[in-house]
Every structure is written in C-alpha cells, then in structure tokens.
C-alpha distance (Angstrom), angle and dihedral (degrees) to the residues before:
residue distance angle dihedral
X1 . . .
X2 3.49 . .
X3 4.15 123.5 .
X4 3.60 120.7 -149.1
X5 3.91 104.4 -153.9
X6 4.09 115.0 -164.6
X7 3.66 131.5 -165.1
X8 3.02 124.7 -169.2
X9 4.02 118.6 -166.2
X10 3.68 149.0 167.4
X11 3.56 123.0 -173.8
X12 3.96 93.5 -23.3
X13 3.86 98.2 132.8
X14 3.75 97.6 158.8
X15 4.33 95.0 36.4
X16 3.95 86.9 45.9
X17 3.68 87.7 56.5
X18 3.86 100.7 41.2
X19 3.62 90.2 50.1
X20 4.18 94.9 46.6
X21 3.56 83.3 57.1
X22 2.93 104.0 42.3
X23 3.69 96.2 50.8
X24 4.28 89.5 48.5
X25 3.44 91.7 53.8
X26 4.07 100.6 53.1
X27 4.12 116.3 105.5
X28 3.93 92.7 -121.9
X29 3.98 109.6 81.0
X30 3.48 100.7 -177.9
X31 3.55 101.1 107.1
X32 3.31 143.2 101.3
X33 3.88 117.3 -143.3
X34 3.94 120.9 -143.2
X35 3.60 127.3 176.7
X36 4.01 121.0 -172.6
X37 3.83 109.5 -169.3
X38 3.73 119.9 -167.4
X39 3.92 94.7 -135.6
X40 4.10 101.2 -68.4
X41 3.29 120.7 -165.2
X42 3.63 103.8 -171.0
X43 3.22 98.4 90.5
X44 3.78 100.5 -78.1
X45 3.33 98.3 129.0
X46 3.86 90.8 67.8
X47 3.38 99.3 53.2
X48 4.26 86.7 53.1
X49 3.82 83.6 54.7
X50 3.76 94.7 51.3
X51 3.73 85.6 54.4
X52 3.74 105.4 27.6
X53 4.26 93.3 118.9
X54 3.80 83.0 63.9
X55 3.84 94.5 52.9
X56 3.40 120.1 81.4
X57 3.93 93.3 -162.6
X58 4.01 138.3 -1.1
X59 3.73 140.7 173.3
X60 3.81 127.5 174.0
X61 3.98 109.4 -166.6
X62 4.12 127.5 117.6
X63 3.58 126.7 -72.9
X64 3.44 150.2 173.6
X65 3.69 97.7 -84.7
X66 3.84 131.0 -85.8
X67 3.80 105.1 -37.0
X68 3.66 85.9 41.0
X69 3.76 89.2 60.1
X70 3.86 97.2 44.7
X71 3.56 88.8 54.0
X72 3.57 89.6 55.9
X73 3.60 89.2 44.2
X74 4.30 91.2 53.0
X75 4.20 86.2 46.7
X76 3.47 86.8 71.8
X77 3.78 105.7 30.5
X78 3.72 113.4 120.0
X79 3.74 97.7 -176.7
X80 3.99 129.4 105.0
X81 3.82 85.7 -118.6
X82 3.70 139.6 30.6
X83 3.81 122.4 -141.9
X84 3.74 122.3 -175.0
C-alpha cells in the first residue's frame, strides 16, 4: 500500500519543515510526499529545496485558498490513500 501524504502551505517556514521531517523520519516508507505551496514568500521555498529528494512532487504558484490547494495536491496523488 502506498500513502500519498499532502501539504498544503503558505508562508509556514518553520511548520513546513517540522512536518518534512517529521514525515522522513517515520519507519513506514511507503509514501510519497507532496507539498502544494500557494506562492510563499517567507522563505518556504528554500526549505522545499533543502528537502526536494524527499518530495515526490511540489509546485508553489497562487490558488484559491486551502481546499483549492489540496485538491491540487489529490490531482496528482498516486497513492491508495490520501492524508492531509
């Protein structure tokens, strides 16, 4: 079984970074990790480069708010199961 596990953030530097790691470092690996940003500018986008061989997918661009980004997150899910 494979878990597709979204997050969604917008200017969350220090929460996007305590959940990347904390995702990475869990016993189950079968996971795929993807992170839909709403266009942060706090330097968010650094911290999904520092981690980007962990990530299976990312885009930073507008949206229409949260559910908006999930959405986009579940379009491109490939996992049995979503978890937000």
């Amino acid at each position: 079984m494979k878990l597709s596990i979204i997050t969604v953030n917008l200017n969350n530097k220090t929460g996007l970074e305590k959940t990347i790691n904390s995702v990475i470092h869990q016993t189950f690996h079968e996971y795929e990790l993807i992170i839909i940003d709403g266009g942060s500018d706090d330097g968010s986008l650094d911290i999904i480069k520092q981690y980007e061989k962990f990530i299976a997918y990312w885009i930073s661009e507008n949206d229409n708010g949260i559910y908006h980004a999930m959405n986009k997150g579940i379009r491109v899910a490939t996992g049995e199961y979503c978890y937000f």
